[in-house]
Every structure is written in C-alpha cells, then in structure tokens.
N, C-alpha and C positions, 0 to 999 in steps of 0.2 A: 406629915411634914418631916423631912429630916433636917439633923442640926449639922453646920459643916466638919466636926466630926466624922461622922456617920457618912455623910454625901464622899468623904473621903475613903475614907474605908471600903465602902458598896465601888468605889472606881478605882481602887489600888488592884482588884482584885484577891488581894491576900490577909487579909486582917489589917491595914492601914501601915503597919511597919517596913515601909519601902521605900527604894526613892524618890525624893519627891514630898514626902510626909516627916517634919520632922516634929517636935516635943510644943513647940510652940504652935502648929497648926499646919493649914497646906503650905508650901513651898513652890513658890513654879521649880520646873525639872529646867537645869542648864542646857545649851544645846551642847554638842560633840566637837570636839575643837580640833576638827580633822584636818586642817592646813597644813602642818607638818609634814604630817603623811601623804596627800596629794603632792604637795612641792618637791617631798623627795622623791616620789615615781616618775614624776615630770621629769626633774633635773637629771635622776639615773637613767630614763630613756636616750635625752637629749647627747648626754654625754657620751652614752654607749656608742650612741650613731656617730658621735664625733670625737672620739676616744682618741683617731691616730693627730687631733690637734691637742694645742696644750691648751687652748681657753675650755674646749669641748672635755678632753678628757680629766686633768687634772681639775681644775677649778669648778667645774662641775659636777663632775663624779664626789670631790671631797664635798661641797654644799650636799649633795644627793645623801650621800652618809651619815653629814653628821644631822640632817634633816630628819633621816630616817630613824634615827639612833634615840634624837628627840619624839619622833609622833611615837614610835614603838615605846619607850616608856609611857608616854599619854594613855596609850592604851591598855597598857598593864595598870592604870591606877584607876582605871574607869571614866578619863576624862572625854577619851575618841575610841573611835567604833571602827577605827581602820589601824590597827598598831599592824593586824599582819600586810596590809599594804604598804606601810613602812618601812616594814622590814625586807617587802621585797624589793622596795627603792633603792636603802640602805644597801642592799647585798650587789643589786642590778649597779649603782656607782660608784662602789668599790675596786668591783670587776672594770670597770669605765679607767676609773683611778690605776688600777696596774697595769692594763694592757697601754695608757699611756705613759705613764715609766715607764716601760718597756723599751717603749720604742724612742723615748727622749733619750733610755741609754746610749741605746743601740745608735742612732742620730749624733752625740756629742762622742762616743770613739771611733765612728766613721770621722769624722772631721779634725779631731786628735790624731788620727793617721797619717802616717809617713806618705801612703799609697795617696789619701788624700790630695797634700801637697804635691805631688808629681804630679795628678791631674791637671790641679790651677795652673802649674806651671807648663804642661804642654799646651792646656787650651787657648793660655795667654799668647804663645808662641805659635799658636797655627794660625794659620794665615786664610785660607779656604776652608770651605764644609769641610769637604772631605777627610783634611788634617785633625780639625774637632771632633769628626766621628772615629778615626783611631784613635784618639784619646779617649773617649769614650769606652770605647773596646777593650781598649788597652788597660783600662779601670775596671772595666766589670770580669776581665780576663785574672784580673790580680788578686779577687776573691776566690777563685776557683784553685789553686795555685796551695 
C-alpha cells in the first residue's frame, strides 16, 4: 500500500517536487488562464479585417494589444500555455491599430482641404448627374496635379 506521499511522487514523475505538490501534500494543479490570449487573437483578427473602420481598427486593434501584452506576461509567469498566441494577437492588432491611423489621418487632411471644400461647393451647385460627376473629376484631377 502506498501513503499519499509516495502515491504522489510515483505520479509527479520526478521525485514529487513539482507542480502540483507542494510542503503541505498534493495540491490540485490550477487550470491555464488562456482568455487573454485567445481574446487577443480574436480581437487582432477582427480588427485586421476591419482596420480601414475606426470601431474595427482602433478600438479593436488597441483591446487586441493590450490583451495580448496581458496573456503574454501570463505566460511568462507560468499562469497560460498560450503567451506566444498573445503575442501574436498583440502584434496582429497593433498592425490593425496603425494601418487605421493611417488612414484616419489621411481621411481628416482630405477633409481639412481647400480642394475638399471646392468639391461640396460644386456638388451643391450642379444641378444634373452629369455636373456632379465633373465635380467629381474635377476632385480626383486635383490630386494628381
């Protein structure tokens, strides 16, 4: 018969000092507290795919980051078993995160623009398609320029 000592040791496999086994006797083993890390792969997918919006790309992307930033420590202390899925969250919504700045810049000095305003004001002023679509022309001509 073995004593639960022993019964532990014989199923640590390694002389009982592991974890799981601590000074006082068995220990159940915690489970892996991988939430973080999945939530941040999910959120930096999500956002990746929806980056050129700001709900998709910013507020997503930054949850995905700082999700990641969180499970990837978990996983450096031994709490979760997914820290590098974390980090690849982490990195995938960060990327999510600037490609929309980016383009929120790029969106707010288009509309800041002079060239802008002349648009609204010819579009307001045509009268037929046709007059809106040389406004139109007449705008995307003004880039090139």
């Amino acid at each position: 018969m073995t004593s639960p000592q022993s019964w532990g040791q014989a199923h640590q496999g390694h002389g009982g000092a592991g974890p799981g086994y601590g000074e006082e006797g068995w220990e159940p083993a915690r489970p892996p507290r991988n939430g973080m890390g999945t939530a941040a792969l999910t959120l930096g997918l999500i956002g990746a795919l929806l980056f050129w919006t700001i709900l998709g790309g910013v507020v997503l992307g930054l949850l995905a980051l700082i999700f990641g930033i969180v499970g990837f420590r978990r996983g450096k202390r031994g709490e979760a078993t997914n820290g590098t899925l974390a980090m690849v969250g982490a990195v995938i919504g960060a990327l999510a995160l600037i490609g929309s700045s980016v383009i929120l810049a790029l969106a707010v000095s288009l509309v800041g623009s002079g060239d802008y305003q002349e648009f609204q004001d010819c579009t307001e002023k045509a009268a037929t398609t046709a007059e809106q679509q040389e406004c139109q022309q007449d705008f995307i001509d003004s880039f090139s320029q």
